[in-house]
N, CA, C and O atoms as a GROMACS GRO file, in nm:
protein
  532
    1UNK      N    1   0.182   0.537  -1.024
    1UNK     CA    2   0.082   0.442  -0.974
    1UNK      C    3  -0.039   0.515  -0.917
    1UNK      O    4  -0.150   0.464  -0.936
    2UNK      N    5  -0.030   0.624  -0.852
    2UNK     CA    6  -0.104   0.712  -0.782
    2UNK      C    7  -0.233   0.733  -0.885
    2UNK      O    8  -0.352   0.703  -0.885
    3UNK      N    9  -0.126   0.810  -0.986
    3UNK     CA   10  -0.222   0.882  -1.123
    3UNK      C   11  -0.314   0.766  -1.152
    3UNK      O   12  -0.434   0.789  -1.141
    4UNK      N   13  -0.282   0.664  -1.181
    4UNK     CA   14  -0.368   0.568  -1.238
    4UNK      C   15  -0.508   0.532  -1.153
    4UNK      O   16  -0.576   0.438  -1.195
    5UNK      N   17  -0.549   0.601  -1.040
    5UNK     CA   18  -0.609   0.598  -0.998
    5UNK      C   19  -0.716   0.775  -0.960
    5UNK      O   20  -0.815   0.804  -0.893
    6UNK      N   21  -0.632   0.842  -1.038
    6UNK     CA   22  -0.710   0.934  -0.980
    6UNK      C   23  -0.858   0.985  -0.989
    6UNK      O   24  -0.918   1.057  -0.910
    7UNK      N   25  -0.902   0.929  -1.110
    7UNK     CA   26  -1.051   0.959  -1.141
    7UNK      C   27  -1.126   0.868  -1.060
    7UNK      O   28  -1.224   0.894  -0.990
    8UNK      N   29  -1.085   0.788  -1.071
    8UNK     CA   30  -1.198   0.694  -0.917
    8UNK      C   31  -1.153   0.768  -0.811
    8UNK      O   32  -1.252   0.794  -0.742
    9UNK      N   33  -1.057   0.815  -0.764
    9UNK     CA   34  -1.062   0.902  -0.627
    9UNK      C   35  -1.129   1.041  -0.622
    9UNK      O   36  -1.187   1.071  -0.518
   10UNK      N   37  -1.126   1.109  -0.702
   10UNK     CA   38  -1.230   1.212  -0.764
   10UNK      C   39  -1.402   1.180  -0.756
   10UNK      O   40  -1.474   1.252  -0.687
   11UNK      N   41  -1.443   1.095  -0.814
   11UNK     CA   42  -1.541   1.021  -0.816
   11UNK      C   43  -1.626   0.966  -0.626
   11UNK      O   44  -1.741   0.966  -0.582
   12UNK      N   45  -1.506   0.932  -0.576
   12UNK     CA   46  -1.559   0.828  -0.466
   12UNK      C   47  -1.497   0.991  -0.346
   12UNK      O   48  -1.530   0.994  -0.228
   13UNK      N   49  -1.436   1.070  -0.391
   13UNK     CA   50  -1.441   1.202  -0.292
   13UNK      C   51  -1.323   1.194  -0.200
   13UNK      O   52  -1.302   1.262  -0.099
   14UNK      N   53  -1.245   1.093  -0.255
   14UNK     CA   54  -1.143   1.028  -0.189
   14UNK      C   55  -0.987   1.196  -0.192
   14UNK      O   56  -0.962   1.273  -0.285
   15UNK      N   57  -0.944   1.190  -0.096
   15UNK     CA   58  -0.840   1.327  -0.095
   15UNK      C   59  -0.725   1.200  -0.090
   15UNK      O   60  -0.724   1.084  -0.048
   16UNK      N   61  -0.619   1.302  -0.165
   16UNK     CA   62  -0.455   1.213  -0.109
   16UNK      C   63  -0.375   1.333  -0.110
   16UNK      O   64  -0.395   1.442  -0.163
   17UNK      N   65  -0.267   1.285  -0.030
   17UNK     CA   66  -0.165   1.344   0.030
   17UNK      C   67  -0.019   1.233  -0.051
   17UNK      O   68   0.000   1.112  -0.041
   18UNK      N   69   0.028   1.297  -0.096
   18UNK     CA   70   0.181   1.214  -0.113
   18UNK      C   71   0.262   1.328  -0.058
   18UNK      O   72   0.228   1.446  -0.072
   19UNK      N   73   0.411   1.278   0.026
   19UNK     CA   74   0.471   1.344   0.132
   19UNK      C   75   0.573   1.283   0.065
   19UNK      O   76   0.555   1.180  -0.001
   20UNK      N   77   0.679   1.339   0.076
   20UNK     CA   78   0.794   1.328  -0.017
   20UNK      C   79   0.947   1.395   0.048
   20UNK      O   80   0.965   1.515   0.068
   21UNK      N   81   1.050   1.286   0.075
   21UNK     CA   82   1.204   1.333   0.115
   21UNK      C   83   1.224   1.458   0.078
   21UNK      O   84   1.149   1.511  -0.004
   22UNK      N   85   1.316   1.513   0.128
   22UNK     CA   86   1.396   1.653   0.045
   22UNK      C   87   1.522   1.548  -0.033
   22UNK      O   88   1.572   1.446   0.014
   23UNK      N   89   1.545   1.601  -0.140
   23UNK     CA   90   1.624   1.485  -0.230
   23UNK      C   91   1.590   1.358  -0.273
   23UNK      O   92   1.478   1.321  -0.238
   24UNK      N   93   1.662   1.275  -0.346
   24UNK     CA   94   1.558   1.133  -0.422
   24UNK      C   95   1.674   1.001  -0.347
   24UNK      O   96   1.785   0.955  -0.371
   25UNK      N   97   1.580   0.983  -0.261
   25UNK     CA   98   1.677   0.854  -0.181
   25UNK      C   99   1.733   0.736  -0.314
   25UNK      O  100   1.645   0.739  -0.399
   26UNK      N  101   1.814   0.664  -0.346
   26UNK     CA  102   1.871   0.569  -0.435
   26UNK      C  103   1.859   0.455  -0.382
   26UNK      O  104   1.917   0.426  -0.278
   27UNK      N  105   1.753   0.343  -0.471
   27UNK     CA  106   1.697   0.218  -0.427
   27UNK      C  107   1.777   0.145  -0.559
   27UNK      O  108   1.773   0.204  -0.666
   28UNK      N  109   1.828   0.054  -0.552
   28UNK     CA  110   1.795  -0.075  -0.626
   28UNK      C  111   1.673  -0.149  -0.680
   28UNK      O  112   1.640  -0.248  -0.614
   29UNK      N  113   1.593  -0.116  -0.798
   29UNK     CA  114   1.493  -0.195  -0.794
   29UNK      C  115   1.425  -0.244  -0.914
   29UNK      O  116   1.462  -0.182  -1.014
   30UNK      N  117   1.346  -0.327  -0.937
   30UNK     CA  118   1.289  -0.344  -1.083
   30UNK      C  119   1.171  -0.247  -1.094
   30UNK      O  120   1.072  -0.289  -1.034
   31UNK      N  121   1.150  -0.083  -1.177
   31UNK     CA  122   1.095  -0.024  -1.156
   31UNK      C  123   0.946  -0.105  -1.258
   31UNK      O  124   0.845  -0.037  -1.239
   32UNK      N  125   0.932  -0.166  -1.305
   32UNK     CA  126   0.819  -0.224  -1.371
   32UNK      C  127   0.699  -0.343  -1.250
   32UNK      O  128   0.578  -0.350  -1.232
   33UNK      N  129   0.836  -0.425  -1.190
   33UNK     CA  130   0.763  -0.460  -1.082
   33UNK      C  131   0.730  -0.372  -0.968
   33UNK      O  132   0.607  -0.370  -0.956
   34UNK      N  133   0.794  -0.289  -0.869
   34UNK     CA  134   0.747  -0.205  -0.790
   34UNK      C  135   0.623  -0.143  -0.802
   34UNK      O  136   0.524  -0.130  -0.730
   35UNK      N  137   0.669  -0.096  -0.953
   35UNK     CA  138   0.542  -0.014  -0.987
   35UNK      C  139   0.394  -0.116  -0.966
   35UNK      O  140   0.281  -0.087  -0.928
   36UNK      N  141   0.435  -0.203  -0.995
   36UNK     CA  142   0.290  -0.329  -0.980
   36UNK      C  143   0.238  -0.343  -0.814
   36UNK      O  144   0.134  -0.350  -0.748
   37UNK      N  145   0.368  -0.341  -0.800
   37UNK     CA  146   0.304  -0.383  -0.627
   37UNK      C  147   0.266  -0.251  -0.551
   37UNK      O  148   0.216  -0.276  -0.442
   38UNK      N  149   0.280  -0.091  -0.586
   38UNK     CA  150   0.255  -0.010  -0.548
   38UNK      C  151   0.067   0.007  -0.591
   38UNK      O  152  -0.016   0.061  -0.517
   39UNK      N  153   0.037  -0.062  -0.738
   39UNK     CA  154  -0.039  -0.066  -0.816
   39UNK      C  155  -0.191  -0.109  -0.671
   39UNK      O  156  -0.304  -0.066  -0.645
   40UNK      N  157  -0.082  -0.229  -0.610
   40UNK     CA  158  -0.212  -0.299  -0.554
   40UNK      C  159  -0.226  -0.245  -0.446
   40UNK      O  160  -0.343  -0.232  -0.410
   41UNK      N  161  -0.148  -0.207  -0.378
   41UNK     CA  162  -0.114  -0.140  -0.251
   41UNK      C  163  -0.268  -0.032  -0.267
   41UNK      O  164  -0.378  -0.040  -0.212
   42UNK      N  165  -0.206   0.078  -0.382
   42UNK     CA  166  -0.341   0.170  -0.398
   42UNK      C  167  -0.455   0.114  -0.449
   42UNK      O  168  -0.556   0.168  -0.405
   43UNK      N  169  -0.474   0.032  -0.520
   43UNK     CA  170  -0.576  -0.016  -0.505
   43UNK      C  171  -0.669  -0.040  -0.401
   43UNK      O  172  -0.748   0.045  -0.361
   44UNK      N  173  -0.659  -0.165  -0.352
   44UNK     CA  174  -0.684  -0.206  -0.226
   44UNK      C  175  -0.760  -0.071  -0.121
   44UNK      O  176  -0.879  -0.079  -0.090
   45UNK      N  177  -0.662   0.059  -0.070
   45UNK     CA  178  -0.673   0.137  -0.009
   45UNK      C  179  -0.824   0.205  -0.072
   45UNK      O  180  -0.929   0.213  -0.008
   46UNK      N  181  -0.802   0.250  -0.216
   46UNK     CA  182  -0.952   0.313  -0.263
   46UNK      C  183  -1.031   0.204  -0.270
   46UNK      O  184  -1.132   0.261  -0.230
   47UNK      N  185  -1.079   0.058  -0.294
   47UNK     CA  186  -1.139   0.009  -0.268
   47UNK      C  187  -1.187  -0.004  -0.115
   47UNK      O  188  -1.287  -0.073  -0.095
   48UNK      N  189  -1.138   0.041  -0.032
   48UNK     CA  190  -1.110   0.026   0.139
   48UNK      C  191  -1.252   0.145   0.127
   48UNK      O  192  -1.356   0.120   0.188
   49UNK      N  193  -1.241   0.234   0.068
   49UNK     CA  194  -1.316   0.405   0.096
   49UNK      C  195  -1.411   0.390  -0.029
   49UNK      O  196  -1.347   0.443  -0.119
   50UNK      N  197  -1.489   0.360  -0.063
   50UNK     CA  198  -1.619   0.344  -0.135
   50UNK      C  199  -1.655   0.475  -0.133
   50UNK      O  200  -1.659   0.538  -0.238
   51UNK      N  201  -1.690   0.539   0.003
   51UNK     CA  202  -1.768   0.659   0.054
   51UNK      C  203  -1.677   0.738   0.054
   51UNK      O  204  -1.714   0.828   0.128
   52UNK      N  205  -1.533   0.769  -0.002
   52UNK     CA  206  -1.478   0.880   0.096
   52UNK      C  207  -1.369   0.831   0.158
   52UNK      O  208  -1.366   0.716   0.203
   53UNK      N  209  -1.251   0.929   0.165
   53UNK     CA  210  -1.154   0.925   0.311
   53UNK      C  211  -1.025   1.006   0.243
   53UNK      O  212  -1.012   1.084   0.149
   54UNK      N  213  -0.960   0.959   0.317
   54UNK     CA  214  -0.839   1.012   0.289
   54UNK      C  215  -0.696   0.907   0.239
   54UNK      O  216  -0.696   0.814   0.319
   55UNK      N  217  -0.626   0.897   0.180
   55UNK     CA  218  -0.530   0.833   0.101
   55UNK      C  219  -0.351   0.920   0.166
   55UNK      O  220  -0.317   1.037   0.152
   56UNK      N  221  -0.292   0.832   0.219
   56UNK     CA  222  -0.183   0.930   0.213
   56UNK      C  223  -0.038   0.825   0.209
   56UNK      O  224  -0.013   0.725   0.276
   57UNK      N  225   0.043   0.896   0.100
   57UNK     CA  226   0.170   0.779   0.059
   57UNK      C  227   0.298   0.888   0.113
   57UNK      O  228   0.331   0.999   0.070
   58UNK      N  229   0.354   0.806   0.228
   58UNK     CA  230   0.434   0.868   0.295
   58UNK      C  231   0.608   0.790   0.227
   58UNK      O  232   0.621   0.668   0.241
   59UNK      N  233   0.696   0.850   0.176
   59UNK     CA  234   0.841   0.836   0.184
   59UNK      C  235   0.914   0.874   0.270
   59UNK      O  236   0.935   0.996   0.272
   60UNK      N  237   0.991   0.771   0.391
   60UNK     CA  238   1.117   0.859   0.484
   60UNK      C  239   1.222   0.776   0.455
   60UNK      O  240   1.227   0.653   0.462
   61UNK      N  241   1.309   0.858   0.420
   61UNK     CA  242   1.452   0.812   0.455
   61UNK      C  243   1.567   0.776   0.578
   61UNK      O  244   1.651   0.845   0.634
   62UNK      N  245   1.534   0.658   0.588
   62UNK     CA  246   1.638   0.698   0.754
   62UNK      C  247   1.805   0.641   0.696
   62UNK      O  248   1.841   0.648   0.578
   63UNK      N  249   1.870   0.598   0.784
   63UNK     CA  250   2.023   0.564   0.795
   63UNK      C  251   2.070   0.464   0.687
   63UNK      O  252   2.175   0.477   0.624
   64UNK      N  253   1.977   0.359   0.670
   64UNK     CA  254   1.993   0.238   0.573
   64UNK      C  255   1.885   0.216   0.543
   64UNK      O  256   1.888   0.094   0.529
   65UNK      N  257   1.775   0.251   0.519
   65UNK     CA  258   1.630   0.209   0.406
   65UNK      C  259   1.562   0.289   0.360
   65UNK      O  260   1.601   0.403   0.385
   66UNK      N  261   1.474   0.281   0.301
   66UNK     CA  262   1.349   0.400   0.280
   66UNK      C  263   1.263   0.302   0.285
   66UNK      O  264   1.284   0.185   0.252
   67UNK      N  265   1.114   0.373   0.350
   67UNK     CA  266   0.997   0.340   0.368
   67UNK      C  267   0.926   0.395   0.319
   67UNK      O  268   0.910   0.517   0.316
   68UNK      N  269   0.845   0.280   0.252
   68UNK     CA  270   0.731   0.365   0.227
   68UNK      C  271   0.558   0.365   0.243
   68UNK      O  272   0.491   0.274   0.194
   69UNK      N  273   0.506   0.463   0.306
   69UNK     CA  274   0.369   0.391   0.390
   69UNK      C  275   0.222   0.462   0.262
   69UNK      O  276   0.195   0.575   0.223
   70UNK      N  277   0.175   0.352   0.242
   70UNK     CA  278   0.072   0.378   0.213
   70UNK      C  279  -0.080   0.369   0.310
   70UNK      O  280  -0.153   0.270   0.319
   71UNK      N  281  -0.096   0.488   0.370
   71UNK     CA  282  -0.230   0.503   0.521
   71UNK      C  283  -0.398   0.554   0.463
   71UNK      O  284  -0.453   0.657   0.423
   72UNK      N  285  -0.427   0.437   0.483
   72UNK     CA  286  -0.599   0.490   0.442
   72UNK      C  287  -0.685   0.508   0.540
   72UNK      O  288  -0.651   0.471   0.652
   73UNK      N  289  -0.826   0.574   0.518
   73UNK     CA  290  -0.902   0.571   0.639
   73UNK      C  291  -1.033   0.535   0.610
   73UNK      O  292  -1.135   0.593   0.648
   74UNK      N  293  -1.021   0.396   0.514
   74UNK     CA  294  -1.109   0.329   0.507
   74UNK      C  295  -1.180   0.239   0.634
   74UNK      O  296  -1.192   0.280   0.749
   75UNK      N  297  -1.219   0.117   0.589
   75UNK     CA  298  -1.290   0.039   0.675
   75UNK      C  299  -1.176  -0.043   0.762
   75UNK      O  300  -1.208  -0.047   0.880
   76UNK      N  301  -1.061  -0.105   0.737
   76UNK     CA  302  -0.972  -0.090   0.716
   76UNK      C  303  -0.946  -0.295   0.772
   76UNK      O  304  -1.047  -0.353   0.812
   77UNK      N  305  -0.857  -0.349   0.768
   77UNK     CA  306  -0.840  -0.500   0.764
   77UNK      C  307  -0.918  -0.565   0.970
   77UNK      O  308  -0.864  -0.531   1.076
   78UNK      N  309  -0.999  -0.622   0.964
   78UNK     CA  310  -1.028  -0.708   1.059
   78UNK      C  311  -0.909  -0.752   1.131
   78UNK      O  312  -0.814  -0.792   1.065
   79UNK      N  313  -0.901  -0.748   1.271
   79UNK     CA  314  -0.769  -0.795   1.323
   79UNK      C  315  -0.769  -0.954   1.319
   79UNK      O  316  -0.663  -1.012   1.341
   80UNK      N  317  -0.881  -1.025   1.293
   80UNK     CA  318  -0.825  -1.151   1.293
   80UNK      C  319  -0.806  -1.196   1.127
   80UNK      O  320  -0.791  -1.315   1.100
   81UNK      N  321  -0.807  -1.108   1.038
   81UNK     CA  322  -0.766  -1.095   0.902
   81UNK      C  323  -0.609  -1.071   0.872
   81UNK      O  324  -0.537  -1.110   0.779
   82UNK      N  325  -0.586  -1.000   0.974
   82UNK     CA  326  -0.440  -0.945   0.996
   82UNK      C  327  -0.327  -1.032   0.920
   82UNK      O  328  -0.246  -1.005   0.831
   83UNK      N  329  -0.360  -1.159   1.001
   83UNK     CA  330  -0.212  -1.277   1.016
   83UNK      C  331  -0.233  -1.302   0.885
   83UNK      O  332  -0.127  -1.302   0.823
   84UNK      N  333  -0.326  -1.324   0.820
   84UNK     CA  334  -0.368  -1.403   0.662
   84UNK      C  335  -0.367  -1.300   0.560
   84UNK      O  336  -0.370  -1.353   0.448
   85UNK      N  337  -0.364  -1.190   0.556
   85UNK     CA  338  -0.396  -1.091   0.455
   85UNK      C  339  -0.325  -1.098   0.321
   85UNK      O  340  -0.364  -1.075   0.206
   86UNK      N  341  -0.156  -1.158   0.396
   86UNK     CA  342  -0.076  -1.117   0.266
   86UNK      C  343  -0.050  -1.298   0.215
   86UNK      O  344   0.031  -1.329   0.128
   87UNK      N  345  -0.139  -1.402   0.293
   87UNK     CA  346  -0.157  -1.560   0.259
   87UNK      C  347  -0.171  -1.530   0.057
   87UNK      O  348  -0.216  -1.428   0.008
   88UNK      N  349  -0.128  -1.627  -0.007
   88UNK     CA  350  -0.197  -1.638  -0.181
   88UNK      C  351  -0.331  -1.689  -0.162
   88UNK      O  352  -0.353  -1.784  -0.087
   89UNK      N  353  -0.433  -1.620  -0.234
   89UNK     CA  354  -0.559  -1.674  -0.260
   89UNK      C  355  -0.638  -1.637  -0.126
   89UNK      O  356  -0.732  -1.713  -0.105
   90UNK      N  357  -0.622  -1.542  -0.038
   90UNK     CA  358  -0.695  -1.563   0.101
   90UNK      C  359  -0.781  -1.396   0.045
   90UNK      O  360  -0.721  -1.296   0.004
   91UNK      N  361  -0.902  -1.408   0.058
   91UNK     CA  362  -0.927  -1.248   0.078
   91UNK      C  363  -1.081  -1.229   0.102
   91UNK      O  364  -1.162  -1.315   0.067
   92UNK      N  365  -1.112  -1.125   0.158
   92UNK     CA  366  -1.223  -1.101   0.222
   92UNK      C  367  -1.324  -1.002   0.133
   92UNK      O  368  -1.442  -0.970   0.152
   93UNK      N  369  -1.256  -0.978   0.057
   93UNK     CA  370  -1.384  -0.976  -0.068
   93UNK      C  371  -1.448  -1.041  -0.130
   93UNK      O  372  -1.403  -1.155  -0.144
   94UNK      N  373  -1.604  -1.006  -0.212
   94UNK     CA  374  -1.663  -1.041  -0.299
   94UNK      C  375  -1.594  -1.074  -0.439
   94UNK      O  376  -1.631  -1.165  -0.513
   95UNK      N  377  -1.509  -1.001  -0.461
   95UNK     CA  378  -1.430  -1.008  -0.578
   95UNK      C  379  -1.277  -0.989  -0.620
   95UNK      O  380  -1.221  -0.881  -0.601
   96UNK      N  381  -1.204  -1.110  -0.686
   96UNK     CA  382  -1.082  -1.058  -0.664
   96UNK      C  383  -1.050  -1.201  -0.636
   96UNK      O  384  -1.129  -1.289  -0.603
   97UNK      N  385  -0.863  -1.215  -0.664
   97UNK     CA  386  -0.863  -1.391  -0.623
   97UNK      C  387  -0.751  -1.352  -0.512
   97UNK      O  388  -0.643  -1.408  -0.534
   98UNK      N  389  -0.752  -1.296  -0.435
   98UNK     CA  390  -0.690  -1.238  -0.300
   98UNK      C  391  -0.512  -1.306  -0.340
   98UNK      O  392  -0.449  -1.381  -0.265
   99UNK      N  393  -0.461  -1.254  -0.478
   99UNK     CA  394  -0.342  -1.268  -0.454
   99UNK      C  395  -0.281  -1.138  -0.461
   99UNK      O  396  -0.165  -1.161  -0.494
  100UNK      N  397  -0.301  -0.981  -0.443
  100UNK     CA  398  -0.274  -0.857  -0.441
  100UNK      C  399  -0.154  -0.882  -0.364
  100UNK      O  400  -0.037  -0.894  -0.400
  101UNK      N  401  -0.234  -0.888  -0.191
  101UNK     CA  402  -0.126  -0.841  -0.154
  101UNK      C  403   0.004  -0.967  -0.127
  101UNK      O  404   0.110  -0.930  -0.075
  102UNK      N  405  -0.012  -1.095  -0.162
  102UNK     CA  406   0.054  -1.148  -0.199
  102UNK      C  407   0.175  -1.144  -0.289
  102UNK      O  408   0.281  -1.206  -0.284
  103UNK      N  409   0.128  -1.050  -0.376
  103UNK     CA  410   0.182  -1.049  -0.480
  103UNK      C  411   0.298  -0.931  -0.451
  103UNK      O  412   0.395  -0.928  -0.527
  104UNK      N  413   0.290  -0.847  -0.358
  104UNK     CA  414   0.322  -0.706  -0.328
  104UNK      C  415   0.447  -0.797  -0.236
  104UNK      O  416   0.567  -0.784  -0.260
  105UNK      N  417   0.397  -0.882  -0.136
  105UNK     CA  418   0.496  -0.936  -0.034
  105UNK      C  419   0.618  -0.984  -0.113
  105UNK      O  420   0.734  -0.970  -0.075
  106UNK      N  421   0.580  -1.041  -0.222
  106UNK     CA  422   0.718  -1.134  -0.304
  106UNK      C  423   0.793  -1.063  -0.352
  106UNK      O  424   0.914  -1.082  -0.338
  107UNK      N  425   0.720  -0.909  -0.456
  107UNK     CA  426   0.800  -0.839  -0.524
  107UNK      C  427   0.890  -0.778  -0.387
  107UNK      O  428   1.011  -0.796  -0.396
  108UNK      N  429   0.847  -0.717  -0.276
  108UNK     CA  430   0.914  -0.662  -0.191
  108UNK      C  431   1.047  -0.737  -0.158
  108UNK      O  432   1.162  -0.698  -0.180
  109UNK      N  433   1.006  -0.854  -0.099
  109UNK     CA  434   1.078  -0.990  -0.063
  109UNK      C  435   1.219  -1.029  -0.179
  109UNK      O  436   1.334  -1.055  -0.145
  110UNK      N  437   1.172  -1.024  -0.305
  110UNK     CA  438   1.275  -1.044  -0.396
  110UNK      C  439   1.372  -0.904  -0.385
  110UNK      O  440   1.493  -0.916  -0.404
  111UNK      N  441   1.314  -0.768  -0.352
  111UNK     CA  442   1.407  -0.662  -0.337
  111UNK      C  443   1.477  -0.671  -0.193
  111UNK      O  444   1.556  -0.585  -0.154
  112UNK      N  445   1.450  -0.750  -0.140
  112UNK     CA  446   1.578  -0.780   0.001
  112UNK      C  447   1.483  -0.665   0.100
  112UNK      O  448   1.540  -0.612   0.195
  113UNK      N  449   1.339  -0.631   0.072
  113UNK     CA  450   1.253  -0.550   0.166
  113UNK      C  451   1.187  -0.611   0.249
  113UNK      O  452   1.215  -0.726   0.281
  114UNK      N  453   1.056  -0.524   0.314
  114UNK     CA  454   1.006  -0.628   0.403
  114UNK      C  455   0.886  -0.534   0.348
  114UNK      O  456   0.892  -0.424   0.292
  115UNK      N  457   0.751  -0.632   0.393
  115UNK     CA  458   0.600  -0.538   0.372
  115UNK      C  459   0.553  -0.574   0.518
  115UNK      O  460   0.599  -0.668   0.582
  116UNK      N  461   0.461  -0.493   0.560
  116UNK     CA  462   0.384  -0.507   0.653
  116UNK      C  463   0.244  -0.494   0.704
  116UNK      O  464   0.267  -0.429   0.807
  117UNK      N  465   0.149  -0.507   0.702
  117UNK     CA  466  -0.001  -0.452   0.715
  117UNK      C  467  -0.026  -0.446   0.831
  117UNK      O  468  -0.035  -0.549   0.897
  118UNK      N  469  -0.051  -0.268   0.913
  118UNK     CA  470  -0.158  -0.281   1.018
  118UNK      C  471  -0.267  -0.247   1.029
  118UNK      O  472  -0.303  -0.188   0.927
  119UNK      N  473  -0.348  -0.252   1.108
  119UNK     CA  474  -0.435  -0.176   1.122
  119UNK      C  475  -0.429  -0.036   1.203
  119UNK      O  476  -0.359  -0.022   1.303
  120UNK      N  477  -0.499   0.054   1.157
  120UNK     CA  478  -0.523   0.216   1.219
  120UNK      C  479  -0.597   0.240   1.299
  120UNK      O  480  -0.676   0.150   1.325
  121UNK      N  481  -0.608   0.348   1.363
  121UNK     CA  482  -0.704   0.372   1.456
  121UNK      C  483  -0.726   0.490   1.462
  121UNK      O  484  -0.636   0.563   1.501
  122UNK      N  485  -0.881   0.556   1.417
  122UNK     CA  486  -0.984   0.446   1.457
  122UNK      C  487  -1.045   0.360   1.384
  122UNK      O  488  -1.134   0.278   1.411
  123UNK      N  489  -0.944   0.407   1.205
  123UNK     CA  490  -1.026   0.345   1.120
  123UNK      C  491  -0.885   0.339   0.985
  123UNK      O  492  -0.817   0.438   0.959
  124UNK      N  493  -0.874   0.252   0.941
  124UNK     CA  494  -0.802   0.258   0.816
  124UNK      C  495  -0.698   0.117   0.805
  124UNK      O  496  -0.726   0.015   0.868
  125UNK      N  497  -0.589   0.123   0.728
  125UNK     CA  498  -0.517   0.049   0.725
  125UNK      C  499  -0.384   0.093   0.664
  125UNK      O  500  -0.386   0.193   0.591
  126UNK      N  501  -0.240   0.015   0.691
  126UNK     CA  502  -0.166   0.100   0.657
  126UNK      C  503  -0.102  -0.034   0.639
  126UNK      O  504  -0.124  -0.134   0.707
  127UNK      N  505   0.018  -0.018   0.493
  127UNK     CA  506   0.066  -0.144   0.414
  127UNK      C  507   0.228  -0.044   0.431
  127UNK      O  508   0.231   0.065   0.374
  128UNK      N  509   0.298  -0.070   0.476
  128UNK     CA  510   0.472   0.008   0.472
  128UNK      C  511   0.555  -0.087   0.392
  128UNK      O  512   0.515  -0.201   0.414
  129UNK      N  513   0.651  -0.083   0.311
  129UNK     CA  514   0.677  -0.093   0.251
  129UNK      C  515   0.872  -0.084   0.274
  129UNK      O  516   0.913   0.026   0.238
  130UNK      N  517   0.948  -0.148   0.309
  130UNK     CA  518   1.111  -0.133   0.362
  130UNK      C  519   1.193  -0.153   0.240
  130UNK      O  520   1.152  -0.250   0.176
  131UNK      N  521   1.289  -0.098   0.190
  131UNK     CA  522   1.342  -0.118   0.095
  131UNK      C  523   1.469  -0.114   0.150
  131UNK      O  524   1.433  -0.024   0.226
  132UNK      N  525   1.610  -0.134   0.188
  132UNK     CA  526   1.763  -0.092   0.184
  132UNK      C  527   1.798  -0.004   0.086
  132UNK      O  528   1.757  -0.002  -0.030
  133UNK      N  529   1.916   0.103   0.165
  133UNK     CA  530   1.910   0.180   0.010
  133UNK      C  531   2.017   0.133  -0.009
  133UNK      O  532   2.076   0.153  -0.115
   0.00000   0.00000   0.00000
């Protein structure tokens, strides 16, 4: 999902970091959908950085899940955007029919995960991602 983005991150000066377990944690999952909702996840983030920033997709493994955080240091979600972000059809762009991260919440949701969006500080946004292993 990353790759599919890398020439616009090249382009817009954008750096990433992917951080990665020692060993390959074992998820249950539909790898065609994940891959979609990871799709928007990065999206979203390089659209966030027009000018620049940094991109970083973190994997940890703890006792019973893996997480996974995608952290930008874009402009990054309005806190009173917060509660509505992952609403169908809600979005604060010019373009786009704001069902992304909608769409990210269900695929998660159907894998027995959870999604979450906060905001960063002093600047960015960060979408985590809970899976059970």
């Amino acid at each position: 999902s990353l790759l599919l983005y890398y020439n616009v991150m090249q382009r817009q000066g954008i750096e990433y970091q992917l951080i990665l377990p020692d060993g390959d944690p074992e998820i249950t999952v539909d790898p065609r959908l994940m891959r979609r909702g990871f799709v928007h996840l990065i999206r979203n983030a390089v659209e966030a950085m027009g000018d620049g920033g940094q991109l970083v997709i973190e994997v940890e493994v703890e006792p019973e899940q893996v997480s996974i955080a995608v952290r930008d240091s874009g402009v990054g979600i309005a806190e009173g955007d917060l509660e509505r972000a992952m609403d169908p059809f809600y979005t604060t762009k010019t373009f786009g029919a704001g069902i992304g991260l909608a769409l990210v919440k269900r695929i998660v949701r159907d894998h027995n995960g959870m999604l979450t969006i906060k905001k960063r500080l002093p600047r960015g946004t960060e979408a985590k991602i809970v899976l059970p292993l």
